[in-house]
N, C-alpha and C positions, 0 to 999 in steps of 0.2 A: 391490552392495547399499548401499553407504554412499553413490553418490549418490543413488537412492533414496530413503533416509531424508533426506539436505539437502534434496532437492527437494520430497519432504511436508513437513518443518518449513519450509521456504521459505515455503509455500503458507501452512502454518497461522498462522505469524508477522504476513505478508500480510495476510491476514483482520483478524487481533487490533490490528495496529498500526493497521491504516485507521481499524476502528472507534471505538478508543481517540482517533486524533487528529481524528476529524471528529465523533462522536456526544458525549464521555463530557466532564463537567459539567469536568472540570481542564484541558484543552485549551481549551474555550471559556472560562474565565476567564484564561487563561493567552494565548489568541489575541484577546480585547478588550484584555488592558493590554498586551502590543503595540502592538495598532492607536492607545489612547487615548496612550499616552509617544510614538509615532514619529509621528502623524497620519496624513495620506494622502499619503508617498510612495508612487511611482510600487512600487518592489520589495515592498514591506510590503502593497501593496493587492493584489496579483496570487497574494501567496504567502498572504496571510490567504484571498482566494477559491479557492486551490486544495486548502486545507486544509477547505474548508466543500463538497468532492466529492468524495465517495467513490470514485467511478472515475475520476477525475484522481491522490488520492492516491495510489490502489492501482498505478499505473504506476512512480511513481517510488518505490516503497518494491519494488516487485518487482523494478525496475533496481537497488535499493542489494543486496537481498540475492542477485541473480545477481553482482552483481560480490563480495561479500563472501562468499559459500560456493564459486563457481564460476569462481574464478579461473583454473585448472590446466584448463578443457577448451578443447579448439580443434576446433574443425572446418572454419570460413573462416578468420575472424578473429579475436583477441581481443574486438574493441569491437561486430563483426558477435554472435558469441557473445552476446556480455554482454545486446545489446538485443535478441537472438530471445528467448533465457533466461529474461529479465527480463518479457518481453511473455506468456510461456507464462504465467509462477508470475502474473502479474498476471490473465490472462483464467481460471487456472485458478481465484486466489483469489473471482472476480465469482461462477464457479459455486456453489462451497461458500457463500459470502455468499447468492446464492437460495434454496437448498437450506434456509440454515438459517431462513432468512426465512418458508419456505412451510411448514416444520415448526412454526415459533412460532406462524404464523398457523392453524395446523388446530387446532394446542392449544388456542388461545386458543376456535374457536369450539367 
């Protein structure tokens, strides 16, 4: 049962972090003085665009929290693990992300 529950808080974290770092007004002030203090290096230009996609974000915050909850399971390999895991809670958090999109949108009309 408890992983279970890591693997729904996996997802729902997934969701909330994407959002928060690609949509929400403190991230993008936060990801312009960034870009304006460091200009356009080569790392800062690649990492500000992949914070400005949501399904790019959502990969690597799904790898942070497979490796961060699901350390202890093995099935191939530790790193094999980490990035099926990680790809599961990523593609599962895209569904919940439409689900809620398509619910906002029926509200709205």
């Amino acid at each position: 049962m408890e992983i279970l529950t890591l693997f729904l808080a996996s997802i729902l974290l997934t969701e909330a972090l994407t959002e928060l770092i690609v949509k929400s007004e403190i991230a993008l002030i936060i990801k312009s003085s960034i870009h304006r203090f460091v200009g356009e290096k080569r790392f800062v230009s690649w990492f500000i665009e992949l914070t400005e996609c949501g399904y790019c974000t959502s990969v690597w915050i799904g790898l942070f929290f497979a490796i961060l909850f699901f350390r202890d399971i093995r099935f191939v390999s530790v790193y094999v693990d980490w990035v099926f895991i990680g790809l599961v809670i990523h593609r599962t958090s895209n569904y919940l992300h439409h689900i809620v999109d398509r619910i906002a949108y029926y509200i709205k009309k």
